[in-house]
C-alpha positions in Angstrom: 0.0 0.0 0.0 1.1 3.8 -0.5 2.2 4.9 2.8 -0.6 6.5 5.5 -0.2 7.9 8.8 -2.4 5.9 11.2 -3.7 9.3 11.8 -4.9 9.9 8.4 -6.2 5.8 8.6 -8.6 6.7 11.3 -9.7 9.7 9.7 -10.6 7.7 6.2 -12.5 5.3 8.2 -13.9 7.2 10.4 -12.0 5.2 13.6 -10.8 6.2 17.0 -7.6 5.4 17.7 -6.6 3.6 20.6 -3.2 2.0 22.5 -1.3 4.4 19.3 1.5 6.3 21.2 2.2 8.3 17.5 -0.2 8.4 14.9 1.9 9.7 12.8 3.5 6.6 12.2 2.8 4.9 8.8 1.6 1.6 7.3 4.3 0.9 5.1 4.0 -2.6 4.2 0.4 -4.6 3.3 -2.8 -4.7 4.5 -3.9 -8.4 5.6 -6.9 -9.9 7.1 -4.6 -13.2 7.5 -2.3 -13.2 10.6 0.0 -15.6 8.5 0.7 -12.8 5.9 1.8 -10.0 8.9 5.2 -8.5 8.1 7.2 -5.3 8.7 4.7 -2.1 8.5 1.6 -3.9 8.2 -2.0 -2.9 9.0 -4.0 -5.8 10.2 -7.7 -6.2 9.3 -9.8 -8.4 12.1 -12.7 -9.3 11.2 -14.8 -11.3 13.7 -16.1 -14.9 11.9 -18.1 -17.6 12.6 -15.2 -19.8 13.6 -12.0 -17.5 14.3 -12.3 -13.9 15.7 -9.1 -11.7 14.5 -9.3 -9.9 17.1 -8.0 -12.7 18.7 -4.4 -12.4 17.3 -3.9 -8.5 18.0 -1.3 -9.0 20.1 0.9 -11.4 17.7 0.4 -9.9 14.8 1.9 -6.4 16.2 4.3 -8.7 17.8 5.3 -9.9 14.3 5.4 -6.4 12.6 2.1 -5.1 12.2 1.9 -1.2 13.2 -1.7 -1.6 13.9 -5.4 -3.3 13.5 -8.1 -2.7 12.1 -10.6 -3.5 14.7 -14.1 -3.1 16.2 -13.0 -3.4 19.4 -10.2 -2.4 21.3 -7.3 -5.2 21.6 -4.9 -3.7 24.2 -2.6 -3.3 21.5 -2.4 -0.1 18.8 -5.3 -0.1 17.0 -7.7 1.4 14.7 -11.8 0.8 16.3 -14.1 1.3 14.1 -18.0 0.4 14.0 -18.0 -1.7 10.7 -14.8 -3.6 9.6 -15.7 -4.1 6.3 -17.3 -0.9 5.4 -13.7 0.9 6.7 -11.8 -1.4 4.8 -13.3 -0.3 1.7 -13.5 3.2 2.7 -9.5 3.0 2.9 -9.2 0.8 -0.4 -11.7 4.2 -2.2 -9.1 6.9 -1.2 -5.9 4.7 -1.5 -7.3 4.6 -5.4 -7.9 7.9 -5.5 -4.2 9.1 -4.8 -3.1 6.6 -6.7 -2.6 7.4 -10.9 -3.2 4.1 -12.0 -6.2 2.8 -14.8 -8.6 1.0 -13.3 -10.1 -1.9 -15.4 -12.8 -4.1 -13.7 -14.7 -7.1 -15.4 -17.8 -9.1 -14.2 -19.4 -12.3 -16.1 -21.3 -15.4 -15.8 -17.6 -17.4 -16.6 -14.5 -17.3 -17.5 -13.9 -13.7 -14.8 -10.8 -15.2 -13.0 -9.1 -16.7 -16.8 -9.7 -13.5 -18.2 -8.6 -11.5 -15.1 -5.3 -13.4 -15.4 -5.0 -12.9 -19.7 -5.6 -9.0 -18.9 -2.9 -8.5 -16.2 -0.1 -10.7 -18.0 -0.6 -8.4 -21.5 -0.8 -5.3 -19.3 2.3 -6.3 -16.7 4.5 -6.4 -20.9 3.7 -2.9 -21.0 3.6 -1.4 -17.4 3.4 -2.2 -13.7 -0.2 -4.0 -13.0 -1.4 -5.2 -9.8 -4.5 -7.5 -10.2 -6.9 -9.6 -7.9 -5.5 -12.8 -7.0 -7.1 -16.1 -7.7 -10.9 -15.3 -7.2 -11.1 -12.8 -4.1 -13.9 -10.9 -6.0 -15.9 -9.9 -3.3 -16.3 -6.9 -0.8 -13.1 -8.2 1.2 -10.9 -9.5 -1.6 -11.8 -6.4 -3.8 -10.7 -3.6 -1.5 -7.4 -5.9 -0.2 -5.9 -6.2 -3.6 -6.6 -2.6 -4.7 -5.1 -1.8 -0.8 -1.7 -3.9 -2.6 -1.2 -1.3 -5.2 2.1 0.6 -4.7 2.8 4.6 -6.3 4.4 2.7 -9.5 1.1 0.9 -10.2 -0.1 1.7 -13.5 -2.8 -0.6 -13.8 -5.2 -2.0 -11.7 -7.0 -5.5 -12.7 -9.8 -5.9 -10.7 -12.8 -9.2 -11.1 -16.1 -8.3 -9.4 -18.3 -11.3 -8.2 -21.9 -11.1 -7.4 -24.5 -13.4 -5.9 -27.6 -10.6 -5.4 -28.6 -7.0 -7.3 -26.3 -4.4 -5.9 -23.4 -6.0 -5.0 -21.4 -5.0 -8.3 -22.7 -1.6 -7.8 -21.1 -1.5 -4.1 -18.0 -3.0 -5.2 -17.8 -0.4 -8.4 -18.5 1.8 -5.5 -15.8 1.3 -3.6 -13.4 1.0 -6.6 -14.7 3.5 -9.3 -13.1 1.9 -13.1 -12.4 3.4 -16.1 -13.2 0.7 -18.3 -15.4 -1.9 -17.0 -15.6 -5.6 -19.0 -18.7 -7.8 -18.9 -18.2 -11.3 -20.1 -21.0 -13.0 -20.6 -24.4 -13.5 -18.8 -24.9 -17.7 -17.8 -26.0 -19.8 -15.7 -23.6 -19.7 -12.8 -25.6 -19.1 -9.1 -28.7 -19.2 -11.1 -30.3 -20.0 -8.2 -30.0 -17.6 -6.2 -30.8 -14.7 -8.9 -33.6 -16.5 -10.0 -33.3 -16.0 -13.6 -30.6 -15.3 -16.5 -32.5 -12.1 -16.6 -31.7 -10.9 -13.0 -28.0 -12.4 -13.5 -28.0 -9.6 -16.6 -29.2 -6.8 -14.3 -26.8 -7.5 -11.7 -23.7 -7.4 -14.1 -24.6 -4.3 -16.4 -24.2 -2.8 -12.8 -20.7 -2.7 -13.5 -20.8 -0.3 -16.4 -23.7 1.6 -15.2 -20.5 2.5 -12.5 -18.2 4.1 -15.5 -17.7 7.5 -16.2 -19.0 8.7 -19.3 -17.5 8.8 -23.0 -15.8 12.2 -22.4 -14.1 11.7 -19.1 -12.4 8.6 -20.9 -15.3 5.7 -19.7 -15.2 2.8 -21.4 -17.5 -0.3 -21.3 -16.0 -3.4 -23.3 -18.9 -5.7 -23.7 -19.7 -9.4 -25.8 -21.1 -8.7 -29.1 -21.6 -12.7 -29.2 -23.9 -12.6 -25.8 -27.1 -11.1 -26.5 -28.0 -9.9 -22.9 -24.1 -8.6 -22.8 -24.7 -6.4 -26.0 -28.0 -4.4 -24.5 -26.0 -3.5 -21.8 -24.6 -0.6 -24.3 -27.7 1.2 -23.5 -27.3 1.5 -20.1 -23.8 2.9 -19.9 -22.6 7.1 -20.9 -19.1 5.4 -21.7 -18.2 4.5 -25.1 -18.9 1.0 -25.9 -16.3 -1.4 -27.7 -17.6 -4.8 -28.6 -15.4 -8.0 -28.8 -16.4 -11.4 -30.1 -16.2 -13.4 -33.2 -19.4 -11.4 -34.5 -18.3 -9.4 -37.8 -19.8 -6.3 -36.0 -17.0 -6.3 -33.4 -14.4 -3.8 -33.1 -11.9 -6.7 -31.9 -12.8 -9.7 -33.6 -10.8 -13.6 -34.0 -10.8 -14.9 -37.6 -9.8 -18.2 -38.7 -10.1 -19.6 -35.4 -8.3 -23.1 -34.9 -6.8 -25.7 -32.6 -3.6 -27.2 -32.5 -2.5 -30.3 -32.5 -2.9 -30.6 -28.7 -6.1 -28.6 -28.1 -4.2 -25.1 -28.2 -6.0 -22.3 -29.8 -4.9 -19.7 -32.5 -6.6 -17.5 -34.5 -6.0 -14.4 -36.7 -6.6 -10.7 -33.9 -8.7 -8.1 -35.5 -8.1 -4.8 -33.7 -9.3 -1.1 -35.2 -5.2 -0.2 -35.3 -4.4 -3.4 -37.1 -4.1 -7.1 -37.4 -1.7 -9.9 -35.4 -1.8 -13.8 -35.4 -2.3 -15.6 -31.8 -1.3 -19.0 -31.0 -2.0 -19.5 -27.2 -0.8 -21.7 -24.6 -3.8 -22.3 -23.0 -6.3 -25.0 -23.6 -9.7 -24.9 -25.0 -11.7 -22.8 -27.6 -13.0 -21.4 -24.8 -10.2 -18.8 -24.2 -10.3 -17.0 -27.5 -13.3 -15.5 -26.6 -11.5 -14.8 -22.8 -8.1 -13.6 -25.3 -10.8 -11.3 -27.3 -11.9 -9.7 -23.9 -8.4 -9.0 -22.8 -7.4 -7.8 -26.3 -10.0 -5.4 -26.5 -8.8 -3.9 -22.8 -5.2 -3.7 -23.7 -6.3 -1.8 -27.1 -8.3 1.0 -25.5 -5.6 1.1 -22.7 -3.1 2.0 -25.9 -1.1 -1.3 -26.9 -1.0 -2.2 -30.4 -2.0 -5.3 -32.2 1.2 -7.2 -32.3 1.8 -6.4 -28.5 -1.3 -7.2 -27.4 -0.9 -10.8 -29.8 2.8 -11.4 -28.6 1.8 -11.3 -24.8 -1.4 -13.3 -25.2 0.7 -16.2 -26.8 3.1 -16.1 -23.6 0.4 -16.0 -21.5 0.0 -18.9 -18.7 -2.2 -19.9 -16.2 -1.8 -17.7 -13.3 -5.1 -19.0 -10.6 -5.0 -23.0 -9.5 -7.2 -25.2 -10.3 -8.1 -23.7 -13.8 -7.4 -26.2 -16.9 -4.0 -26.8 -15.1 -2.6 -29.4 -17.8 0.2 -32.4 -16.0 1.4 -34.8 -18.2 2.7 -37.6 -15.8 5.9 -39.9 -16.5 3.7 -42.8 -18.1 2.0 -40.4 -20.2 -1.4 -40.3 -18.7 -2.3 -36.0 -19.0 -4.2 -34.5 -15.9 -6.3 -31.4 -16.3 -7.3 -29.9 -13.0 -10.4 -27.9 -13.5 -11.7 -28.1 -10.1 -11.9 -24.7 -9.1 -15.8 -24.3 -10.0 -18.1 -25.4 -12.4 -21.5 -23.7 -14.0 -23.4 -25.0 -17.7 -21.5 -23.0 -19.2 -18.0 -23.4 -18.1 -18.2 -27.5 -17.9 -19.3 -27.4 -21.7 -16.5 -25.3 -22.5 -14.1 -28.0 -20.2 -15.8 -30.8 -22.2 -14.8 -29.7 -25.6 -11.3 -28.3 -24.6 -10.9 -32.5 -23.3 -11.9 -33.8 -26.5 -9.7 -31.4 -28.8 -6.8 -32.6 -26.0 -7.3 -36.6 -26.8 -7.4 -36.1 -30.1 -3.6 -36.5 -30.8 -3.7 -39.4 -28.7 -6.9 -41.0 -29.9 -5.5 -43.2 -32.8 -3.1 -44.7 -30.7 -5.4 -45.7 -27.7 -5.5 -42.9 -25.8 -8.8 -42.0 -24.6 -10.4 -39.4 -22.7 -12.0 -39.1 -19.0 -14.2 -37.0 -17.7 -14.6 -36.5 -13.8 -17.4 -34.5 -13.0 -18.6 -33.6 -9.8 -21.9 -31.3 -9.1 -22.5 -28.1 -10.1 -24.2 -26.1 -7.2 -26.2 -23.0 -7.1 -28.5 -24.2 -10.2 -31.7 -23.9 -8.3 -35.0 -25.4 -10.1 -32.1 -26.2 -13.3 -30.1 -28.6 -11.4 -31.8 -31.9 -12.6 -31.7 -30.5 -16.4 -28.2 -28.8 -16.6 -26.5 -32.2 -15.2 -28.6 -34.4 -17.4 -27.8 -32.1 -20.4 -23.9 -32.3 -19.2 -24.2 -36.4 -19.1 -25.7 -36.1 -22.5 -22.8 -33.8 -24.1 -20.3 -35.7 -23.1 -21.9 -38.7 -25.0 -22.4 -36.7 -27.3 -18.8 -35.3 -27.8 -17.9 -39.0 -27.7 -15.5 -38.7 -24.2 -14.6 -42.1 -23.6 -15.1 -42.3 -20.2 -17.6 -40.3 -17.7 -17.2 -40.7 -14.4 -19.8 -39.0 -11.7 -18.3 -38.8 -8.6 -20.8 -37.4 -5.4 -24.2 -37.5 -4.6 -27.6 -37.1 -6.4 -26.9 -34.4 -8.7 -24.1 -36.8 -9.9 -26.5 -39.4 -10.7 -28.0 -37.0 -12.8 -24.9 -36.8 -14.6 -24.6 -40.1 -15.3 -28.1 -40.8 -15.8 -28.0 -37.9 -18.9 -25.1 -39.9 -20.2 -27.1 -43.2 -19.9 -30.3 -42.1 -21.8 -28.0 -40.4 -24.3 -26.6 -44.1 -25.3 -23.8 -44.7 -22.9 -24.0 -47.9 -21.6 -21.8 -50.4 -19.6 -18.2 -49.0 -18.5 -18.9 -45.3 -20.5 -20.1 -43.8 -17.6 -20.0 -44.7 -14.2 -21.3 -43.2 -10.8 -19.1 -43.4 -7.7 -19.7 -41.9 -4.6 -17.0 -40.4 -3.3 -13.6 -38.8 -4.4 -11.6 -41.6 -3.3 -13.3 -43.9 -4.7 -12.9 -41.9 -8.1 -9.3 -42.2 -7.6 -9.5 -46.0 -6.8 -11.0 -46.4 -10.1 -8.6 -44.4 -12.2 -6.0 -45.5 -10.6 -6.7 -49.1 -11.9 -7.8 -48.2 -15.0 -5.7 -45.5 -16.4 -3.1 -45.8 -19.7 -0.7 -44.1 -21.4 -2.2 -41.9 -23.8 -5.6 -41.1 -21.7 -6.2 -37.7 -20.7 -8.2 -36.8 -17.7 -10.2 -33.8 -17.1 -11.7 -33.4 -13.6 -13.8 -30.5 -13.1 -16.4 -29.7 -10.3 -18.0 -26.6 -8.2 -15.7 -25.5 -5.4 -17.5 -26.8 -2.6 -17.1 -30.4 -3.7 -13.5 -30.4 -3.3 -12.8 -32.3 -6.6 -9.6 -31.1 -7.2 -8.2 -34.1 -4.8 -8.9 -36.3 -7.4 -6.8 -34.6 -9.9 -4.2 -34.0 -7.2 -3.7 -37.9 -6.1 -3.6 -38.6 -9.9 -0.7 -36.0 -10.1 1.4 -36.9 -7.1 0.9 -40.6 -8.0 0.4 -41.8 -3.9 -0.9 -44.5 -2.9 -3.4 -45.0 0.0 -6.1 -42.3 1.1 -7.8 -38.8 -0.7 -5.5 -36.2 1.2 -8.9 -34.2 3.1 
């Protein structure tokens, strides 16, 4: 963070100060909510949860460097008490981004927020310091922590914006006003709890509701390929760019392809010129994430051959996201177990089957281990049935199930599809999902294993990877 007096600290956020000998002593190292990350300068946030109570580590964290909490109580150490933890701690992270002169890009969507978050900040980092949310903290204490990370060389600020009600994107916007805002796509992800695809739509055109308009340099970068994406233009003063395959977008992919081994490359259509991409991610999937980012990086000045060279370096930056292992006997792991939605295990699906084909024709086949998808609402029992019945479909070789009932409706989709005998399989647990790969597995097969969070799939994927024997690590 830029360095504050705790003086001027309690002031943003409207604390008292107590236990503080000098206020005019500064944070000069990071804000943290985790006692584990504490170091020299630090301000500590405590927040009380259901389980732990920061408050409870006060004294150890100033014992380990901290200069001061955040709390809303006093501690007996120097600290910072205000009424609402969270509501100062965004209070901070709005005038920390004020003094700061960096660009602040924020992006929302149904899928694909945390891949593209990670496409955006590696093309932006080749042309100029970039700070950006790690993994998925996308919420109102992830949000305000990473833009609290942003130092006085920070040029560009890569914020992802979650939601699972109206308003929240509007309070997170809020707290971090952009300058160009992205919207993805509108799905089927938490469903659920918006009740609709049309309430998922109103809660993400929040975002660029948020910008400033055309003429104080807003800019909303929308989906020309996502039709509830693309009315979002009227709801914005910024100037609108579209990206997407459509020919009506202002950054456009031609001549998209897959290599060899499920890669894809395509010809970049930007309004200041033209650039070939071959990327080193997996799945068609992420040319419409590369189109996103490409779009950003050209309204934030970088031409079409920069913006192409840095999307073909680009890795994977957040675990658990089509991280591709190739073990020592040749069987390929794709750990994809970081969520799941419709949308996102389609997308998955396809990017296994482009992956097998290399291998196909000399035995190889491919395996898919899905787990539930959760916040589907009154869609559960369709979306898993029409997941079962894609990957038939798609011709996967192997489906395998792994939980409870909505995993029998995966199978079950497979089933009626035409998958019968050892196709597709339901098992109950994730270790017994390893047992069976473990047994069954070949040179040549590639495994996708792909889940929502909560189901904790990604053991699977890591057993397969570390090759032990013996129990699921919990």
């Amino acid at each position: 963070m830029i360095a504050l007096s705790l003086a001027e600290i309690a002031s943003v956020v409207g604390g008292q100060t107590h236990d503080i000998p000098d206020t005019s002593v500064q944070v000069t190292g990071e804000v943290v909510r985790d006692s584990r990350e504490v170091g020299p300068g630090s301000l500590f946030v405590a927040f009380a949860g259901e389980r732990v109570d920061g408050h409870d580590f006060a004294a150890g964290v100033v014992a380990a460097g901290a200069v001061a909490v955040l709390a809303s109580r006093p501690v007996g150490v120097p600290a910072i008490v205000v009424d609402d933890v969270q509501r100062a701690l965004g209070a901070l992270a709005r005038h920390v981004v004020e003094r700061l002169g960096a660009t602040l890009v924020a992006l929302t969507g149904s899928a694909g927020k945390t891949s593209t978050k990670d496409l955006i900040a590696q093309v932006l980092r080749s042309k100029a310091p970039t700070v950006f949310t790690p993994g998925s903290l996308n919420n109102e204490i992830g949000l305000p922590l990473t833009a609290l990370s942003a130092t006085e060389e920070t040029r560009f600020l890569v914020l992802e914006m979650g939601a699972r009600g109206i308003g929240h994107i509007r309070y997170l916007a809020d707290l971090t006003p952009p300058k160009v805002g992205l919207v993805l796509n509108v799905g089927s992800a938490h469903i659920g709890e918006f009740g609709g695809r049309e309430q998922i739509a109103q809660a993400k055109g929040e975002l660029v509701e948020g910008l400033p308009p055309a003429d104080a340099g807003g800019v909303a970068v929308l989906n020309a390929d996502d039709p509830l994406v693309r009315a979002m233009a009227s709801r914005t003063k910024a100037r609108v760019i579209l990206f997407g395959e459509s020919d009506e977008a202002d950054v456009r992919a031609e001549n998209v392809r897959l290599t060899g081994s499920g890669q894809p490359a395509f010809r970049l259509h930007t309004p200041s010129g033209c650039s070939e991409v071959t990327m080193r991610l997996y799945g068609e999937h992420h040319v419409s994430n590369a189109l996103a980012a490409a779009a950003v990086a050209h309204e934030l000045g970088m031409s079409a051959d920069e913006i192409a060279t840095a999307l073909s370096e680009a890795g994977t930056l957040s675990r658990w996201r089509m991280e591709v292992t190739e073990r020592p006997d040749g069987v390929t792991v794709v750990n994809d177990a970081y969520n799941a939605n419709p949308e996102s295990m389609r997308a998955a699906l396809r990017a296994l089957v482009a992956m097998g084909e290399a291998t196909r024709s000399q035995g190889g086949r491919t395996w898919a281990v899905l787990g539930p998808m959760a916040e589907l609402g009154d869609e559960a029992l369709a979306e898993h049935d029409a997941v079962g019945r894609l990957a038939v479909r798609l011709n996967v070789s192997r489906l395998v199930a792994v939980g409870g009932r909505e995993a029998s409706w995966l199978q079950l989709g497979a089933y009626n599809e035409g998958s019968w005998g050892e196709e597709s399989v339901h098992v109950s647990d994730a270790q017994s999902a390893v047992d069976l790969l473990r047994s069954q597995l070949r040179p040549g097969d590639v495994v996708l294993v792909k889940a929502s969070r909560s189901v904790g799939l990604e053991r699977v994927a890591q057993a397969l990877v570390e090759g032990t024997e013996g129990e699921v690590a919990v």
